[in-house]
C-alpha positions in Angstrom: 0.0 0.0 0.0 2.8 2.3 1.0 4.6 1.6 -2.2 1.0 2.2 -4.1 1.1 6.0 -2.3 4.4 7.0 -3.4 4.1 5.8 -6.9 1.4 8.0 -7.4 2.9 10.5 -5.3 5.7 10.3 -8.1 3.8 10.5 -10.9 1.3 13.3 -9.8 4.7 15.4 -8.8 6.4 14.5 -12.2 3.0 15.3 -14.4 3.0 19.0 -12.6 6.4 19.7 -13.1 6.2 19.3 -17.1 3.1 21.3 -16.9 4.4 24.1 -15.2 7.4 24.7 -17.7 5.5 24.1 -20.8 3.5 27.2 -19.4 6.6 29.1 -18.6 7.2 28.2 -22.1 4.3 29.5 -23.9 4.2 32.5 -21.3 8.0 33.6 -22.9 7.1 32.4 -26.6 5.1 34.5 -29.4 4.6 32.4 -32.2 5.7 34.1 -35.2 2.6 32.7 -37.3 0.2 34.2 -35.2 -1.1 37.5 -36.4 -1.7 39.9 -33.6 -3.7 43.1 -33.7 -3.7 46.2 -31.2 -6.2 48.7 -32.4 -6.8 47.5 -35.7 -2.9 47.8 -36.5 -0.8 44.6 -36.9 1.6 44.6 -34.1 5.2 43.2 -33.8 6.0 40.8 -30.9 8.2 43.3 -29.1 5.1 45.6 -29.1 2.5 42.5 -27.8 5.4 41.4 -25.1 5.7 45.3 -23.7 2.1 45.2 -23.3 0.0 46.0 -19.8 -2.4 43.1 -19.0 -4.3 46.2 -17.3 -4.5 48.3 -20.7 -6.6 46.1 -22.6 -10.2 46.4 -22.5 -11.0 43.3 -24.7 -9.2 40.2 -26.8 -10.9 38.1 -29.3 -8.8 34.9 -31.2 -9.5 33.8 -34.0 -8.2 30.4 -35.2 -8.7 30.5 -38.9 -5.7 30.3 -41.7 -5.4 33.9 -43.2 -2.9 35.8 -45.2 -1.7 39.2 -44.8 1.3 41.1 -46.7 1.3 37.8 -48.6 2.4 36.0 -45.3 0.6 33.1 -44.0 -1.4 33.4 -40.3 -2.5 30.2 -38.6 -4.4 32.3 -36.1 -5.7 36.2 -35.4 -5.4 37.8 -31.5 -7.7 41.1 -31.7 -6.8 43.3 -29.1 -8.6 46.3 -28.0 -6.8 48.8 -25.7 -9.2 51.0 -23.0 -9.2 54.5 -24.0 -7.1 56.8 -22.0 
């Protein structure tokens, strides 16, 4: 039985530990096929990165294959700023 409890022990500890990085990942990342608009105007990832969680009034996604400048999107992130 005690063996039973620290197996799962384990494995529950293990599981979270690959689930917490690979959100740390994503967290640091920006895909580069993603398109990402601030205002209506197609923003770089430096831009989206500097960005205030507390700025933005709404965010829409899209996941829908698009092109823009003849560059292919696999995805659209709408994001409205509030109004100063």
């Amino acid at each position: 039985m005690r063996k039973l409890i620290l197996s799962i022990a384990v494995v529950f500890s293990l599981s979270s530990y690959g689930q917490t990085n690979s959100a740390e990942k994503t967290k640091e990342i920006l895909p580069e096929d993603i398109a990402v608009f601030i205002d209506s105007n197609l923003a770089k990832s430096e831009v989206v990165k500097s960005l205030n969680p507390n700025d933005i009034e709404s965010m829409n996604v899209i996941k829908r294959d698009t092109i823009i400048d003849s560059k292919k999107y696999k995805g659209q992130i709408f994001i409205k700023l509030k109004k100063k």
